[in-house]
C-alpha distance (Angstrom), angle and dihedral (degrees) to the residues before:
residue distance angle dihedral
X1 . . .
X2 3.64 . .
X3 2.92 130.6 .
X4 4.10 128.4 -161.8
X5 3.86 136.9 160.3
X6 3.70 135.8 -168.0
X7 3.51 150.9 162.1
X8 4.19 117.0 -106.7
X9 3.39 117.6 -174.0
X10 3.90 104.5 -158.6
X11 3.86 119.4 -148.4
X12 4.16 81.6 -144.9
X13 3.88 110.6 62.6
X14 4.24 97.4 172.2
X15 3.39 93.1 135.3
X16 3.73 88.1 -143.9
X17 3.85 97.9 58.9
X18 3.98 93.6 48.0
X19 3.91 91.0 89.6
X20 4.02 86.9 52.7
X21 3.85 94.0 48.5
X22 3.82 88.8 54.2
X23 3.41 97.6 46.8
X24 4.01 84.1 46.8
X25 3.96 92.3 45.5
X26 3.83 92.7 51.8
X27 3.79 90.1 40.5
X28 3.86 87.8 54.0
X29 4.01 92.1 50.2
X30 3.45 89.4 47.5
X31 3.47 97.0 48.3
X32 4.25 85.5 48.7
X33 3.73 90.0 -124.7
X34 4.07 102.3 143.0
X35 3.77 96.6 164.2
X36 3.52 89.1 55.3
X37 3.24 101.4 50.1
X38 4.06 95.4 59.0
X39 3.76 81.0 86.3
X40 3.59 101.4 82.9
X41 3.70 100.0 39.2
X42 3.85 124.7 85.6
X43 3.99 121.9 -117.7
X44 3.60 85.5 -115.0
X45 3.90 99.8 45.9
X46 3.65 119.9 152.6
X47 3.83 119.5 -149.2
X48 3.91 118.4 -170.9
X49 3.67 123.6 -164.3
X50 3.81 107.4 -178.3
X51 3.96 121.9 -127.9
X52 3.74 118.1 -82.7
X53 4.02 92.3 39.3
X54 4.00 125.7 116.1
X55 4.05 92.0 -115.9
X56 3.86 91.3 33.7
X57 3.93 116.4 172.9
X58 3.75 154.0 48.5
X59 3.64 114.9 -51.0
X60 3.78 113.7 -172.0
X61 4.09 129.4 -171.1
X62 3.88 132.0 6.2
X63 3.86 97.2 -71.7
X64 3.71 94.8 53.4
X65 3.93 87.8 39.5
X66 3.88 93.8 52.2
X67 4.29 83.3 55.3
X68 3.22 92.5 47.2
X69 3.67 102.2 51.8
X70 4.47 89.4 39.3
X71 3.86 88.8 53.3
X72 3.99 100.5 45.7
X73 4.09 89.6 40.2
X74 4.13 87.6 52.3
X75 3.76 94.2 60.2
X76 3.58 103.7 53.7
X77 4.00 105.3 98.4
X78 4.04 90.4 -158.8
X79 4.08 127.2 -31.2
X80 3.32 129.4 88.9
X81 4.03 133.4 -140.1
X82 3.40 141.0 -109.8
X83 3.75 142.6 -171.8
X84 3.63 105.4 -103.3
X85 4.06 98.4 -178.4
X86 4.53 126.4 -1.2
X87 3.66 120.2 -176.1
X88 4.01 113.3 -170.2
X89 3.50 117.0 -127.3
X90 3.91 136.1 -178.5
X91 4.13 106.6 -71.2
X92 3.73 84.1 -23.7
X93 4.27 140.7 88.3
X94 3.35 117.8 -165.4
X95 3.64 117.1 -160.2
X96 3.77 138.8 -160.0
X97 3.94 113.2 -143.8
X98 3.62 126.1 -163.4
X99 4.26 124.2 167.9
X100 3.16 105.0 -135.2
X101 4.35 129.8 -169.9
């Protein structure tokens, strides 16, 4: 497996609805849907991919976001992925990744 981690800064902070935007995020991803998922992210969103990954690197801002997500969806042969751990944070969700078969 996998493994991936980043910061998401959500435009919705509710604690209550977080667990319903991740299930909606992942859902989206699965689903390939890129433009929809721009949504739920912040203009200023901040994805991390640590070093030694395939999509390694800082990706900052919708635009980058949107190439991010399109170029990590295309190379998945089958599969889908599916949050594995979230902790809640102030204006901030950080997310565990993990492709999965």
């Amino acid at each position: 497996m996998n493994f991936s981690g980043g910061f998401v800064s959500l435009q919705d902070q509710n604690h209550v609805n977080d667990i319903v935007t991740v299930k909606q995020v992942y859902a989206g991803i699965n689903r390939n849907e890129t433009d929809a998922l721009l949504k739920f992210f912040a203009p200023d969103i901040v994805r991390v991919e640590p070093e030694g990954f395939p999509s390694s690197g800082i990706y900052r801002g919708l635009d980058q976001m949107k190439v991010h997500l399109a170029q990590g969806r295309s190379t998945w042969a089958e599969g889908s992925c599916e949050p594995e751990q979230k902790s809640s944070m102030i204006r901030s969700l950080f997310l565990f990744m993990c492709e999965s078969d």
